[in-house]
C-alpha positions, 0 to 999 in steps of 0.5 A: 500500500505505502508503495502504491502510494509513494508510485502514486505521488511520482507522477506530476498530476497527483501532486499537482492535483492535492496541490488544488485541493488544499488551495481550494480548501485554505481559499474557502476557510480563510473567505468563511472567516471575513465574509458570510451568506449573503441573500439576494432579491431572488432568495426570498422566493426560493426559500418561500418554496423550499417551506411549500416542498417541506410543508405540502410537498408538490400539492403546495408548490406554486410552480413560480420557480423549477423546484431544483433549488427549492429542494436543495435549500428544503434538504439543508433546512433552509439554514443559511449557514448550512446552505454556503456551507454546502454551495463550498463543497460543491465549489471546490469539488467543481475545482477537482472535475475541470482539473480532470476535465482539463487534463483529460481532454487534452493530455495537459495536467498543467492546463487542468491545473490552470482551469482548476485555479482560475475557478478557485481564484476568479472571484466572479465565480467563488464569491457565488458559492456564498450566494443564496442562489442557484448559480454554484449548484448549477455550475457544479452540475454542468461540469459535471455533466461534461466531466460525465460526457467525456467519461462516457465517450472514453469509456470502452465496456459497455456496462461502465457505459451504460451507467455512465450514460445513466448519471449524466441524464440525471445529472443533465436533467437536474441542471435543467431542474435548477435553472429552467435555461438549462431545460435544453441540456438534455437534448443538446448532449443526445446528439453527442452522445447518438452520433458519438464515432467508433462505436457501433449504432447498437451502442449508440442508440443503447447509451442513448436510451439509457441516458434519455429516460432519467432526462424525460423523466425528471424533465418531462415530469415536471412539465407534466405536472406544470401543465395538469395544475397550471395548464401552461406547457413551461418549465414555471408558471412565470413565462407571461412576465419574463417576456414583458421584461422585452415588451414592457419597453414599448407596452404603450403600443397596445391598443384601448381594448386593453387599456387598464393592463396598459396603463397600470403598467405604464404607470409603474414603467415611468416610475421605476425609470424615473428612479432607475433609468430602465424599465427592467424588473417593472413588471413585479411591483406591477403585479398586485395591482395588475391582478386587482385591475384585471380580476385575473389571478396571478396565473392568468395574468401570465398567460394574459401578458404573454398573449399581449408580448407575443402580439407585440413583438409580432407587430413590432419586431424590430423593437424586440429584436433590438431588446434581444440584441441588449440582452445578449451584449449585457450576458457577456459582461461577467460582473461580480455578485459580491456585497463590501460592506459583509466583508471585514473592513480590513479586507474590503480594499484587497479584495476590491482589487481582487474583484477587478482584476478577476473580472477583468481575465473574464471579460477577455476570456469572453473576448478571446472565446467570441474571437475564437469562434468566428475564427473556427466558424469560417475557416476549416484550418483554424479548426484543425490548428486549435483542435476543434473536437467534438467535446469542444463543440459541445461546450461551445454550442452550449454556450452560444444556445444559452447567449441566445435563449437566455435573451429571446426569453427574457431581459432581466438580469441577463449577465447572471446567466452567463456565471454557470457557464463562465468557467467553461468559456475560459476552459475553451480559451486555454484550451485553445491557446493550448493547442495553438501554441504546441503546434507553433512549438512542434514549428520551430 
């Protein structure tokens, strides 16, 4: 055993990997020591219904929200204490998976280490863990799905496969179940894995099957369930609001017949520009008057605004699109979710300085990685000189989907969006820049 051992800690990425754990560990404690959980606008609601899952189970649960987070936060108590505590584990296990991520992807335990550190050491992403919201378990979830696929598509017996193809599903559709954005997840890694070379078409569609069934039964069951006490085919009850964050721009261009909807909007849309210069979020103070005015019940009036932002984005498409087009810039500005004044006061100006230049590595790796691909869309050499495989591919398109689908849907806090899948977008860029660089190397 002590042999085993002593062969073991030889080899470069067993050190190299102990090395980031214990950073990731001393990073966590010594953050645990100066700063605290910190709730968000958002927390209030996902605690609201972690209590309806405890008390009621389902038959309480107003479907506002995809319950992913809701359990996690109902298993843990609802304890603020035990939830970061949790949201840490899951961060610096996420650290561990893109080191082997890093590393088996493309042989470099070096590049593993890079990407495990910069998780670890970019604050945009650690000071989420402290967070009250679902971004860290979603991050987790996602990098473990591409640890997952990568597994998968390295694996050789076919009952490790199938077990594989087992646990990503799962773990693909509980992604979807925390942050409903990732609903598509599923389906996107089935192509991967359906059309995946080297392996017959009876592996295939096997793997397939076996990695569908656990992903329909935790999605398609939950749209299930929305659908028989809601009547809405959606991942929430919340579609109708999310697309006025778009419509209420120009909500004035709806005509009389629904003139009291109108008009109470556009009373609380001048207000809350008045005080902060954009109309984004108006449409939850508006509610409890809308609802009075109407008569309707909190989920009508969702089906009633989605009917009215569907019909104004038919006769105005051009304001849509150009809303569409602001989401989708503001989803790439990787700004950092952290509160000074929690901190201790000490800590504050080190940390600041922290804070800055992390997102600064983030908004070039956004850069380099919006670079990139353009650069591999239209030229095949560019392909083959950064090695463009298909693990690549399918954490790239995930990434463009998700740039795309968050704003078609949505206008609200769109840079959040973007923090599950930030590590992922610098794992493509040193990843990139990896292969770049060999190959000018092996030029010389």
């Amino acid at each position: 055993m002590l042999d085993r051992m002593r062969d073991a800690w030889r080899r470069p990425e067993v050190r190299w990997l102990v090395v980031l754990a214990l950073i990731g560990l001393v990073e966590r404690a010594a953050l645990a020591l100066i700063y605290q959980p910190v709730p968000y606008g958002d927390t209030p609601s996902y605690m609201r219904l972690a209590t309806q899952l405890v008390e009621g189970g389902l038959n309480a649960y107003d479907g506002t929200r995809v319950p992913g987070y809701p359990a996690f936060l109902a298993l843990l108590g609802r304890e603020a204490s035990r939830v970061w505590v949790a949201q840490l584990t899951l961060g610096w296990l996420t650290s561990l998976l893109l080191f082997w991520i890093g590393w088996k992807s493309t042989g470099s335990a070096a590049l593993g280490l890079a990407i495990g550190l910069l998780y670890d050491l970019i604050p945009g992403q650690v000071f989420f863990e402290f967070n009250l919201l679902t971004e860290s378990l979603a991050t987790f979830l996602i990098v473990l799905s591409f640890a997952l696929l990568l597994a998968l598509e390295r694996s050789r017996g076919r009952g490790v496969g199938l077990m594989l193809a087992i646990v990503l599903g799962f773990a693909s559709g509980l992604a979807g179940l925390v942050r409903a954005l990732f609903y598509f997840l599923p389906p996107w890694l089935l192509f991967f894995i359906l059309f995946s070379r080297g392996r017959g078409w009876k592996d295939r569609l096997t793997r397939s099957l076996a990695f569908s069934l656990p992903a329909v039964l935790l999605l398609g069951g939950w749209l299930g369930f929305i659908y028989t006490q809601y009547h809405m085919l959606s991942p929430s009850t919340m579609g109708g609001y999310h697309l006025v964050q778009h419509t209420g721009a120009f909500f004035e261009y709806l005509p009389d017949d629904v003139g009291p909807i109108r008009d109470t909007y556009l009373k609380y849309r001048d207000a809350r520009v008045a005080e902060r210069g954009v109309q984004t979020n108006t449409i939850w103070d508006a509610i409890p008057e809308l609802t009075e005015v109407t008569g309707l019940s909190f989920y009508d009036l969702s089906r009633e605004m989605q009917r009215l932002s569907l019909r104004l984005i038919r006769e105005h498409p051009d304001l849509y699109l150009r809303s569409v087009a602001q989401g989708w810039i503001a989803f790439w500005k990787a700004p950092v979710y952290w509160k000074p004044d929690l901190l201790l006061p000490w800590a504050v100006r080190p940390v600041r300085l922290w804070v800055l230049a992390g997102r600064g590595i983030s908004l070039l790796a956004n850069a380099a990685f919006l670079g990139l691909s353009a650069l591999v869309l239209v030229s095949r050499r560019a392909r083959r000189r950064l090695a463009i495989d298909r693990y690549a591919a399918a954490i790239g398109g995930l990434v463009w989907l998700s740039s795309v689908i968050q704003t078609l849907v949505d206008h609200g806090d769109n840079p959040r969006f973007l923090v599950p899948l930030q590590i992922m977008v610098i794992y493509l860029v040193l990843r990139s820049a990896r292969f770049a660089l060999r190959r000018e190397e092996s030029a010389l």
